[in-house]
C-alpha positions in Angstrom: 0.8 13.0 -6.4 3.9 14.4 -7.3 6.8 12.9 -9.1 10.3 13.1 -7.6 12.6 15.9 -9.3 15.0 14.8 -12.0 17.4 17.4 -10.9 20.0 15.9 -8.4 20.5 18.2 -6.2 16.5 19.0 -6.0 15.9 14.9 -6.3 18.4 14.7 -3.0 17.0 17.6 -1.0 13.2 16.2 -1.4 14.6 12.6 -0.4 16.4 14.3 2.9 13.2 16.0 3.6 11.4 12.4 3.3 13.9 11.1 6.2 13.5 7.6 5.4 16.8 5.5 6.2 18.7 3.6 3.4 15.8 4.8 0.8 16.8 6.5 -2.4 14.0 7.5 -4.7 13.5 5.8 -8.2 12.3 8.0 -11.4 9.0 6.8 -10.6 9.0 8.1 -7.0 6.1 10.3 -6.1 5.2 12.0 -3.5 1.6 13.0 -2.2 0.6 16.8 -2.1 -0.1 17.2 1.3 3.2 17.3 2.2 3.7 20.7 0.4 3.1 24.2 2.5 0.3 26.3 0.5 3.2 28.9 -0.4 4.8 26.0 -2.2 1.8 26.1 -5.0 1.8 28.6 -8.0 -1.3 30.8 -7.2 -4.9 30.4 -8.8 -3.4 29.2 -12.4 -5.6 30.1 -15.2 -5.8 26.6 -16.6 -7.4 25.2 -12.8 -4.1 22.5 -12.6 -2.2 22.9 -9.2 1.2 23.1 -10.1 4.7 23.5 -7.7 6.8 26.2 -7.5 10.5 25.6 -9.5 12.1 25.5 -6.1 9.5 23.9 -3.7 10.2 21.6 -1.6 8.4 18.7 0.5 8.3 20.5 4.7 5.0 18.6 5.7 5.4 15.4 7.3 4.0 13.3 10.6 0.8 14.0 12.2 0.2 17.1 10.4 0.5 15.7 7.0 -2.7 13.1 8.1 -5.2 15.8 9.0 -4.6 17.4 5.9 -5.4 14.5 4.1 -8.0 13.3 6.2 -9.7 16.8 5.9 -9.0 16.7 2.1 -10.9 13.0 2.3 -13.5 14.3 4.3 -14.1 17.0 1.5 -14.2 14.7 -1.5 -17.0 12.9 0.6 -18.9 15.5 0.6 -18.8 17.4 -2.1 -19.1 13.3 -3.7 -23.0 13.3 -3.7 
């Protein structure tokens, strides 16, 4: 999960992305990580944390956002025994 920007203009581009009517995110909106592109990650940090980019923003929504988290479920089954 990632929280919501405190930059405005960053806070108001994610919540345009989210498309939800009459909904204006809190400081303790988050939003889940599937609904970032892979180019939207820093690459293979050194501490192992996944962390955004400074100017990433949420593109992933719909359909596609559930198989990624069903695949990403799927995984943590497996890889769970």
């Amino acid at each position: 999960m990632k929280i919501f920007p405190r930059d405005p203009v960053r806070r108001a581009q994610w919540a345009a992305n989210v498309n939800r009517k009459e909904w204006i995110p809190t400081e303790r909106s988050f939003l889940c990580e599937v609904h970032f592109a892979h180019d939207m990650w820093e690459n293979n940090r050194v501490d192992g944390k996944r962390k955004l980019k400074i100017n990433a923003v949420p593109t992933i929504f719909g359909s596609k956002a559930k198989k990624i988290k069903s695949h990403r479920e799927n995984m943590r089954l497996l890889w769970s025994f």
